[in-house]
VMD Tcl script that draws the C-alpha trace (Angstrom):
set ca {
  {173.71 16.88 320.34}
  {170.36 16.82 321.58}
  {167.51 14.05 320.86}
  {164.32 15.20 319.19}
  {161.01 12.65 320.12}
  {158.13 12.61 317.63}
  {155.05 12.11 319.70}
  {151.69 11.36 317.95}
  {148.36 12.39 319.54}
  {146.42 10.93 321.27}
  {147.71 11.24 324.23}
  {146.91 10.28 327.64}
  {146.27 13.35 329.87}
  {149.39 12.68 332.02}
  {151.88 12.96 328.82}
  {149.58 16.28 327.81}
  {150.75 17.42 331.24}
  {154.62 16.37 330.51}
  {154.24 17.95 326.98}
  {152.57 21.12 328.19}
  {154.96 21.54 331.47}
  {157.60 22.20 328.79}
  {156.00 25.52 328.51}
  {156.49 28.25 331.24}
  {153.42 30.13 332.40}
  {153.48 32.53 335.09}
  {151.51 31.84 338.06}
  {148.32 34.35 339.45}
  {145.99 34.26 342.07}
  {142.32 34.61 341.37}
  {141.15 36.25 344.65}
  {138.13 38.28 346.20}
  {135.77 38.14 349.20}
  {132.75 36.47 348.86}
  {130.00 36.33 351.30}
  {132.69 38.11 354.26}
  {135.26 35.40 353.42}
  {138.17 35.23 351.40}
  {138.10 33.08 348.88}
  {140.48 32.25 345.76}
  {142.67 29.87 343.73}
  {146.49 29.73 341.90}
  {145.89 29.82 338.24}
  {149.06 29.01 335.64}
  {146.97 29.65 332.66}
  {146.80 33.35 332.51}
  {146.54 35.13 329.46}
  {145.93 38.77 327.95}
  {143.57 38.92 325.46}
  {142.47 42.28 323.95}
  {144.10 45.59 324.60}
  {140.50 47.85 323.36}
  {138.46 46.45 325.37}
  {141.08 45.80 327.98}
  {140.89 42.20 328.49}
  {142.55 39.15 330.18}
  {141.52 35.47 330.30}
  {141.95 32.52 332.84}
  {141.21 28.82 332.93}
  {139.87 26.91 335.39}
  {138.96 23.58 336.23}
  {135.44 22.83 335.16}
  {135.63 20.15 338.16}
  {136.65 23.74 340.76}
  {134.05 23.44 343.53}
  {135.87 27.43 344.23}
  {135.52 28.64 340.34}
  {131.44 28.95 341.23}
  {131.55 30.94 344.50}
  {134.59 33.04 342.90}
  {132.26 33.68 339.95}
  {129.72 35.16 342.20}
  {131.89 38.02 342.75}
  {130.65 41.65 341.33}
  {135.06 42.36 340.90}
  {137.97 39.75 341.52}
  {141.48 40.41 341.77}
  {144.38 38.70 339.62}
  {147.87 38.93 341.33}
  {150.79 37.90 339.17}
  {153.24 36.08 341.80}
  {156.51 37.37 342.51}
  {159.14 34.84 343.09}
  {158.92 35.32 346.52}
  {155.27 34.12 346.68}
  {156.25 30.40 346.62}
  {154.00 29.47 349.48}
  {151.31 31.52 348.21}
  {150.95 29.67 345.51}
  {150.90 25.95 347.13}
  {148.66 27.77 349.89}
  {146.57 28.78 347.24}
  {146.28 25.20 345.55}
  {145.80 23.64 348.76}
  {142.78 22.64 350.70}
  {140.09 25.74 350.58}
  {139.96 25.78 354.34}
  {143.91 26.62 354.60}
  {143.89 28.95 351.49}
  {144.55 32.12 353.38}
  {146.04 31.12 356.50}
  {149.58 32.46 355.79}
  {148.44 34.79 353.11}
  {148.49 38.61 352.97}
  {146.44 40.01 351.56}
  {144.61 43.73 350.43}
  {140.95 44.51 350.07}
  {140.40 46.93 347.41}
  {137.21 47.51 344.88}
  {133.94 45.70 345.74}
  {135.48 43.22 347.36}
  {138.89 41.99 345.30}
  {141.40 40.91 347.54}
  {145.40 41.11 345.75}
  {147.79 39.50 347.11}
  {150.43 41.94 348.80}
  {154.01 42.18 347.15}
  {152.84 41.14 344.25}
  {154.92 42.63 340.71}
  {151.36 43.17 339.07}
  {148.02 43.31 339.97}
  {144.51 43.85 337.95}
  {140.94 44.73 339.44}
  {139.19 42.56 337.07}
  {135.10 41.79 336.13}
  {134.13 38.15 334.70}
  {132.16 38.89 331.21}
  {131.77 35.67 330.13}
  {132.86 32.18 330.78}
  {133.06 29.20 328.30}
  {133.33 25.35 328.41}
  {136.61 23.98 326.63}
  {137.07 20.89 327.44}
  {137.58 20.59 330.69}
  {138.08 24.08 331.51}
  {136.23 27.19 331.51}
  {137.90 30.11 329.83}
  {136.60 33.31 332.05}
  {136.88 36.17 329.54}
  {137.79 39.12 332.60}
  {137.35 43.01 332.21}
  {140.38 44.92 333.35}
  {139.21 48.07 335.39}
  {142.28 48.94 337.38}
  {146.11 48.27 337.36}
  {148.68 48.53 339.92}
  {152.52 47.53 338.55}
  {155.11 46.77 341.60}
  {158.30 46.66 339.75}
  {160.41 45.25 342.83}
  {159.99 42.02 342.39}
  {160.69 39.08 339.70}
  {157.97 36.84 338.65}
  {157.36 33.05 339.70}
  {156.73 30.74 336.91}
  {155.19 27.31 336.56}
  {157.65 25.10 334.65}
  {157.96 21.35 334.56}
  {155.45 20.98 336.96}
  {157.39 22.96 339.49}
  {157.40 26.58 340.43}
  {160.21 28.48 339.86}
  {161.78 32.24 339.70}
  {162.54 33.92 336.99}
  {166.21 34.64 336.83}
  {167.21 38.02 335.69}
}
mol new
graphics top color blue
foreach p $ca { graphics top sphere $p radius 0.5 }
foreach p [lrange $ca 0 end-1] q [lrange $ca 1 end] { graphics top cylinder $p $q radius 0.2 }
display resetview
């Protein structure tokens, strides 16, 4: 038998992140090069929005001191992880100055940098960002598509990341 809790709101933005967590979300890096360096972040809140105009969304931090430099860039690229890209992920949350140490990655299109291996990858343009909360919502342009079907996904679940069994 399982046990069903009735939670009212408000609540405090630790049991929003318990409640949420419940949810799996796959996990994407948010790359390009900016200014000759490589610069990006691990986002778990990716989301397609429109197929005509192809569009995708991502949410950031409004706090992300990397968000405004990544913004600068004319393309960016979005790399679904695989579930072998553990350590890209925790690289890619870690300090900015470590970020790409251990990462591979592939220049391609004005400056988007993919991570390598990964199962999908979009060439993406930032149209618009908005203020929710506090997030932005980055309303992205898809302009190119590259599917790698040889590997599973990594997901976000719990508050830890995990593959996705077959």
């Amino acid at each position: 038998m399982t046990t069903v809790e009735k939670v009212r709101v408000p609540l405090t933005g630790d049991d929003l992140r318990q409640v949420y967590g419940r949810f799996p979300t796959g996990v994407v890096a948010v790359c390009a090069e900016v200014d000759g360096a490589p610069v990006g972040i691990a986002v778990s809140t990716f989301v397609p929005v429109s197929l005509d105009p192809p569009l995708v969304s991502i949410c950031v931090r409004t706090e992300s001191t990397t968000w405004p430099l990544l913004r600068r860039a004319p393309r960016l690229g979005i790399s679904v992880l695989g579930a072998h890209h553990e350590g890209v992920a925790r690289a890619l949350a870690g300090p900015a100055e470590h970020r790409f140490r251990d990462v591979a990655v592939e220049r391609r299109d004005a400056g988007a940098l993919f991570v390598t291996e990964a199962p999908l990858s979009l060439s993406v343009g930032v149209i618009d960002d908005v203020v929710a909360g506090d997030h932005l919502i980055a309303v992205c342009r898809v302009d190119e598509v590259l599917v790698d079907d040889g590997h599973g996904p990594l997901v976000f679940h719990r508050s830890a990341l995990r593959p996705l069994a077959a």
